[in-house]
C-alpha positions as CSV (number, residue, x, y, z in Angstrom):
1,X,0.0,0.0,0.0
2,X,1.3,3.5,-1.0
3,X,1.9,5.4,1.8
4,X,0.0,8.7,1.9
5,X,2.1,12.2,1.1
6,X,3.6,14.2,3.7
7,X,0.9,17.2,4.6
8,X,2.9,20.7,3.9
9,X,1.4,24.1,5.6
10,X,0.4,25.7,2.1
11,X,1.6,28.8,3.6
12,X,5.5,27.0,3.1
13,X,5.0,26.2,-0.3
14,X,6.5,29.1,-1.6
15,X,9.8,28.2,-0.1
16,X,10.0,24.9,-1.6
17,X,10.4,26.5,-5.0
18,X,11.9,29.2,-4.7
19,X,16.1,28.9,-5.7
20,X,17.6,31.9,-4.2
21,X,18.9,31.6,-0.4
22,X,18.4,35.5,-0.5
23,X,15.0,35.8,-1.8
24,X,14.2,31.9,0.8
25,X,15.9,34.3,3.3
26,X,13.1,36.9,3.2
27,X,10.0,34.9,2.5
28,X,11.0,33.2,5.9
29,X,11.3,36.9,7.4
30,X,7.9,37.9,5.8
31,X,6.3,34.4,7.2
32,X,7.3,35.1,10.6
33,X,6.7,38.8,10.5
34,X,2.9,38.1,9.1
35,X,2.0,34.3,10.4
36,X,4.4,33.4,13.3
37,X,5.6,36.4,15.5
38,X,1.9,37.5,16.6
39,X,1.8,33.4,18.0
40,X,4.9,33.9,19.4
41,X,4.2,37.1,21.3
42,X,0.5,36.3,22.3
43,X,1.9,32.4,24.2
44,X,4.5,34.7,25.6
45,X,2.2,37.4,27.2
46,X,-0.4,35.4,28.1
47,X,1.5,31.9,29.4
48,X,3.6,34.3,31.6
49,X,1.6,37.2,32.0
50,X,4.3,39.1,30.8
51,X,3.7,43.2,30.0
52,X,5.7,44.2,26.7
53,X,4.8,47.4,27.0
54,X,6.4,47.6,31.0
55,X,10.0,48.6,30.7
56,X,11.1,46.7,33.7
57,X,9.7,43.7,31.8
58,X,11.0,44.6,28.0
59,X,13.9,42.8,28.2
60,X,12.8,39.7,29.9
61,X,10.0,39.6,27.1
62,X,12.5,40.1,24.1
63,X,14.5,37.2,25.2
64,X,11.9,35.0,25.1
65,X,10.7,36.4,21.9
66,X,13.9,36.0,20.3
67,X,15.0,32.8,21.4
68,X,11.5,31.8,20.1
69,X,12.0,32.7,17.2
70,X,15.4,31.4,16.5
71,X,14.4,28.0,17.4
72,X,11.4,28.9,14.7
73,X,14.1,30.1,11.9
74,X,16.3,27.3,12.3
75,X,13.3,24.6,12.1
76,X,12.1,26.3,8.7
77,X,16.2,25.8,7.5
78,X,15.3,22.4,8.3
79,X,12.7,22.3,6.5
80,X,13.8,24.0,3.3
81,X,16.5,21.3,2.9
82,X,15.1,18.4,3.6
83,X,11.6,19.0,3.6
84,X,10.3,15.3,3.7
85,X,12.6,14.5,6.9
86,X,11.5,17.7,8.2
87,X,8.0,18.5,7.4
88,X,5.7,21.3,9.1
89,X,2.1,20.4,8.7
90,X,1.1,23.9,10.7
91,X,3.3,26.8,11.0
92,X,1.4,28.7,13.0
93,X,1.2,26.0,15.7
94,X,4.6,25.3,15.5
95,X,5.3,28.9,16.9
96,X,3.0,28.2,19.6
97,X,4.5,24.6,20.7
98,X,8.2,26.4,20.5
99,X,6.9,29.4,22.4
100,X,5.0,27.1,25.0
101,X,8.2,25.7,25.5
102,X,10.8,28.8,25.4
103,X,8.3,29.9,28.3
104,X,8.9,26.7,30.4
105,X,12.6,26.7,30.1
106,X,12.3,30.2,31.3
107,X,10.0,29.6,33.7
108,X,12.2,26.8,34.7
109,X,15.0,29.4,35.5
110,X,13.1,32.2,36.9
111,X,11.1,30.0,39.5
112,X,13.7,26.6,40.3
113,X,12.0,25.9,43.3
114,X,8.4,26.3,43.0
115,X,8.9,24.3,39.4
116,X,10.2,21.0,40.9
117,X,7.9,21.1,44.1
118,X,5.4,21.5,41.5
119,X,6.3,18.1,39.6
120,X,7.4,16.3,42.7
121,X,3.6,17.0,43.6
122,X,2.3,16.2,40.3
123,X,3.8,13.1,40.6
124,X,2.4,12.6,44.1
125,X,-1.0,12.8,42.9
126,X,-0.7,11.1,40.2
127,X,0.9,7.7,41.5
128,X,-0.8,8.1,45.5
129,X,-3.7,5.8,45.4
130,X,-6.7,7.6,46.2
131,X,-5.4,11.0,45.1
132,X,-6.1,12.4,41.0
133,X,-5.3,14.9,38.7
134,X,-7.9,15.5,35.7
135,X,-9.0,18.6,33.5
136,X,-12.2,19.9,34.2
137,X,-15.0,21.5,31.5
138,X,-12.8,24.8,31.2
139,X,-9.9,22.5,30.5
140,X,-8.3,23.8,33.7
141,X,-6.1,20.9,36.0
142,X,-7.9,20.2,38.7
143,X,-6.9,17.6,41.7
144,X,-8.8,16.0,44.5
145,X,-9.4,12.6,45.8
146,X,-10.2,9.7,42.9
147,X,-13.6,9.9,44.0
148,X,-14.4,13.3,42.8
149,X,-13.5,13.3,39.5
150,X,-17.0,13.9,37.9
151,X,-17.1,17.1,40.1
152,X,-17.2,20.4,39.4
153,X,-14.4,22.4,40.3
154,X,-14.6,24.6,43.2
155,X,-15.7,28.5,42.0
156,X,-13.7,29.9,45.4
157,X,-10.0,29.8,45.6
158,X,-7.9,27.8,48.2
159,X,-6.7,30.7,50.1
160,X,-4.2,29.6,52.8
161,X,-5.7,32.4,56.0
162,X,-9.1,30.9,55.5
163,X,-7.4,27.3,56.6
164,X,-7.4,26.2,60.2
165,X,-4.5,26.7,62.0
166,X,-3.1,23.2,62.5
167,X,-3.5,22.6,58.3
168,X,-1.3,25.7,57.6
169,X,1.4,24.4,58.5
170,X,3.8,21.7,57.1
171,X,7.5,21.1,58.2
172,X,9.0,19.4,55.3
173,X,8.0,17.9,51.6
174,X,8.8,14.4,52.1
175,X,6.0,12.2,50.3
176,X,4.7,11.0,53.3
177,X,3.9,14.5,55.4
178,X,3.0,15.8,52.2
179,X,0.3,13.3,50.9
180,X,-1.1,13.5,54.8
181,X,-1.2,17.5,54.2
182,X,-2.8,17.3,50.8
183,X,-5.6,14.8,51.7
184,X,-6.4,16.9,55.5
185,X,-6.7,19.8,52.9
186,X,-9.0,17.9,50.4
187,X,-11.0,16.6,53.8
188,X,-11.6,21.0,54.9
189,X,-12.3,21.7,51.1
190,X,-15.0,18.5,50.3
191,X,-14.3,19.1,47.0
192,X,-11.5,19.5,44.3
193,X,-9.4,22.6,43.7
194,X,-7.4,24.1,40.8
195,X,-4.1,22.1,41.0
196,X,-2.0,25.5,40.4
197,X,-4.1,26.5,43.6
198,X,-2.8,23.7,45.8
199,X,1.0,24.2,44.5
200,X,0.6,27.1,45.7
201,X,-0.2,26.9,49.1
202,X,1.9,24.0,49.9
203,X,4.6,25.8,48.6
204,X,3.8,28.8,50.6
205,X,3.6,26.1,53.5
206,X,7.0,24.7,53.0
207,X,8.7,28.4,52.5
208,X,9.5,28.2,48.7
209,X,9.7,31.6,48.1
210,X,9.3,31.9,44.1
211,X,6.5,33.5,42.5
212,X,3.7,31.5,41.2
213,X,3.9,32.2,36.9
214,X,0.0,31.7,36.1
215,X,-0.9,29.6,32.9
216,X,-2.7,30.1,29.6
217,X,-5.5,27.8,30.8
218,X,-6.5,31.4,33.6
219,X,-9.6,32.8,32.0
220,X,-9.7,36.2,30.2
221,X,-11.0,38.6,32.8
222,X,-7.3,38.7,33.9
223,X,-5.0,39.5,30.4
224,X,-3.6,42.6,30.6
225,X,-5.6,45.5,31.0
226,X,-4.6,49.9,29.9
227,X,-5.6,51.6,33.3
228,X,-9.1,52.8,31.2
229,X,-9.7,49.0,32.1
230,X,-9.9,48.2,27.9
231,X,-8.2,45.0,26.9
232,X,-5.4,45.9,24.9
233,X,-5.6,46.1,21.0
234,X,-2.5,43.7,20.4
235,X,-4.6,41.4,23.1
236,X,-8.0,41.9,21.1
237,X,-6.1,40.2,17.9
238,X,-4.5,37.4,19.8
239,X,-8.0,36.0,21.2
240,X,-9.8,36.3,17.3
241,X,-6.7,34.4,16.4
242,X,-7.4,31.6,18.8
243,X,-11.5,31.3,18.0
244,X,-10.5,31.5,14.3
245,X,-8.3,28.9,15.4
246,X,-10.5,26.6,17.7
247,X,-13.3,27.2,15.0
248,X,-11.8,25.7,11.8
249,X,-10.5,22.7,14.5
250,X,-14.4,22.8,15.3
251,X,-15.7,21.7,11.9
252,X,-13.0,19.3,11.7
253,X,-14.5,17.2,14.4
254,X,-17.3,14.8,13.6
255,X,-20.6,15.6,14.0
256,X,-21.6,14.6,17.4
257,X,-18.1,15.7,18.9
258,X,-19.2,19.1,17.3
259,X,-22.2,19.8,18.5
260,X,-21.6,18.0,22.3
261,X,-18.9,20.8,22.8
262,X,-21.1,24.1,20.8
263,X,-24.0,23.7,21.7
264,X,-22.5,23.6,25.5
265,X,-19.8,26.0,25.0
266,X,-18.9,28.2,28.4
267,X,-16.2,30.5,29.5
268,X,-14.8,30.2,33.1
269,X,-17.4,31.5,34.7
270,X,-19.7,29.0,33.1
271,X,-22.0,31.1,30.9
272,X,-22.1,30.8,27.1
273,X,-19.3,31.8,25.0
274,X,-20.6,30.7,21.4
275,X,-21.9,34.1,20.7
276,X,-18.5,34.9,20.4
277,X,-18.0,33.3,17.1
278,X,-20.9,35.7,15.2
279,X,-19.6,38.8,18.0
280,X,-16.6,39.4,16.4
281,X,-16.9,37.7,12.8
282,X,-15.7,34.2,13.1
283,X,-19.0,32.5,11.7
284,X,-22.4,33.6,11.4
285,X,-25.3,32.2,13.3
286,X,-26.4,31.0,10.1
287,X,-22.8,29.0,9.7
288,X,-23.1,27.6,13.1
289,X,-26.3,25.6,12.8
290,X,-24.4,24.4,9.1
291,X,-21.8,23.2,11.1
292,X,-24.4,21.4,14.0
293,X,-26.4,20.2,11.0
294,X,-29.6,22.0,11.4
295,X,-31.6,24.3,10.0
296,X,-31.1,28.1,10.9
297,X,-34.4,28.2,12.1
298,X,-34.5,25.1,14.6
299,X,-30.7,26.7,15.8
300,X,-32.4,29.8,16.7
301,X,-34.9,28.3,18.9
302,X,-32.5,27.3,21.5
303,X,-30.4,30.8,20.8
304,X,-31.5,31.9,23.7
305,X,-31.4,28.7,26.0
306,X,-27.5,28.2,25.0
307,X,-25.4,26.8,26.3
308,X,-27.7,23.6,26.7
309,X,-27.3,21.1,29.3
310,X,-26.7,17.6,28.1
311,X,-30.1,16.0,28.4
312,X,-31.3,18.7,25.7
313,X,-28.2,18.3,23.5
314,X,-29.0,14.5,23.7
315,X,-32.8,15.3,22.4
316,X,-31.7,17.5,19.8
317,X,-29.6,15.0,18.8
318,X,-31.0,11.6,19.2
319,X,-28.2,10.3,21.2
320,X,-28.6,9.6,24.9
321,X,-27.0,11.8,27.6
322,X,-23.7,9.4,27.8
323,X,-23.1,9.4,24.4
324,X,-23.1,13.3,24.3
325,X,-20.9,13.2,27.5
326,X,-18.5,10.9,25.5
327,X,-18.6,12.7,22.4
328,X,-17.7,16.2,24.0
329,X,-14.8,14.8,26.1
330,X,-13.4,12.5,22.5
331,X,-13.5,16.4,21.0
332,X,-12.2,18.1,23.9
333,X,-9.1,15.7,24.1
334,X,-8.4,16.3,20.0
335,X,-8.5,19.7,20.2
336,X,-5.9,20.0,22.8
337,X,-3.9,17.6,20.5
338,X,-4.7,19.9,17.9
339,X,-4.3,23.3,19.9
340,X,-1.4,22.3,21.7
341,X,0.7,25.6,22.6
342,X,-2.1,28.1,22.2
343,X,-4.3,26.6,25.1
């Protein structure tokens, strides 16, 4: 059987025929100028929460940005000379996976101790019996007993002062102390907890002094605000970006994947987010039911009653509750495949 041809990003094409180094030397500038850099600097701001426009924090954001975009240049070198041992399928998130990881390594330096307390408690709740770690529906990691895993994550944080006294404190990290920590904690709560969260206090706990560096997966209300309280412009572009992203991943999904995760689409806070596709000209309403496989009409009866709860997306459907459950988490999961570095 013929095996099928290697996938190139269209937008690389160019560089494939083109026979001047000079003239491959500037497409390459002009792809990352146009398709790459505004990735690059949107993972950056948003996976550190990082202020390009501070001064104290310039430089520490152009280091990042450039080392990103080395790594970038040097793969698409690759790529122009041996483009079948080297291909890129998806530029764009190729920018994002390097930037995801220029920000680790950094964050790796800036914060040593807080980074491996973190995976020595990853590791902890992921090998303890009884204890898990598991994405809830806003794709945040959440931990908690085993137990809870079809529970909603807590709304409040897990601030340290509103423990009891004789959980705040904890002498040492060994396994042992800690697992007997974590679990009186998960005991108080009754419930599970942002794993960041939890990091965070035990570290406090233990007197690790680095900074907690908060993660793409925090919702929007906190990206970087002017002091009129306005999102920022550069900010505004970046978030269109990822729904004109997360949409064209949408239609790619089978049907019932589709509409489990559309028709039940919510922010952080829980309340419906699909009216930001037609809000800021991703897709119409009209292109939305195409995409769910109904008429415009019968979409714009439940307008108003999204996002639904699974019972009525199984109705609509003709599937049964389960099977919608199933179908949203078999999306979910592909799109993070999919979306890796931008989520």
């Amino acid at each position: 059987m013929n095996e099928s041809p290697i996938k190139i990003d269209p937008l690389l094409e160019p560089l494939l025929v083109e026979k001047s180094e000079e003239q491959a030397d500037e497409l390459v500038s002009q792809l990352i100028t146009a398709h790459a850099e505004p990735v690059i600097k949107g993972v950056i701001r948003f996976k550190l929460r990082l202020n390009s426009y501070r001064e104290t924090q310039r430089a520490e954001f152009d280091d990042i940005h450039q080392e990103a975009v080395l790594q970038l240049v040097a793969q698409l070198q690759r790529f122009r000379k041996l483009p079948e041992a080297n291909p890129i399928s998806d530029v764009r998130g190729m920018a994002a996976v390097i930037a995801h990881r220029t920000c680790a390594r950094w964050m790796r330096r800036q914060f040593p101790e807080r980074h491996a307390f973190k995976n020595r408690l990853h590791y902890l709740m992921t090998r303890q019996r009884g204890f898990a770690v598991w994405q809830d529906d806003d794709g945040k990691q959440v931990t908690g007993f085993e137990a809870w895993q079809e529970q909603k994550k807590r709304r409040a944080g897990l601030e340290i002062d509103r423990l009891p006294a004789h959980l705040r404190t904890l002498k040492t990290s060994k396994p042992q102390e800690l697992a007997e920590a974590v679990a009186a904690i998960f005991n108080h709560l009754g419930g599970p907890v942002e794993f960041d969260e939890l990091v965070s206090a035990l570290a406090t706990m233990v007197g690790i002094s680095d900074q907690p560096v908060e993660t793409l997966a925090d919702d929007e209300e906190s990206a970087p605000e002017h002091a009129a309280g306005e999102p920022h412009h550069g900010w505004r572009i970046e978030k269109k970006m990822f729904l004109q992203r997360l949409w064209e991943e949408l239609q790619q999904l089978p049907l019932n994947q589709r509409a489990a995760l559309l028709l039940n689409l919510k922010d952080a806070s829980g309340s419906g987010c699909i009216t930001l596709f037609p809000a800021i000209g991703i897709a119409t309403v009209r292109q939305i039911a195409k995409a769910l496989e109904i008429t415009a009409e019968r979409f714009a009866e439940v307008w108003n009653d999204l996002p639904l709860e699974d019972a009525r997306i199984a109705e609509l459907l003709g599937l049964t509750r389960q099977q919608v459950i199933n179908a949203r988490k078999s999306g979910r999961e592909r799109l993070a495949r999919r979306l890796k570095g931008f989520i």
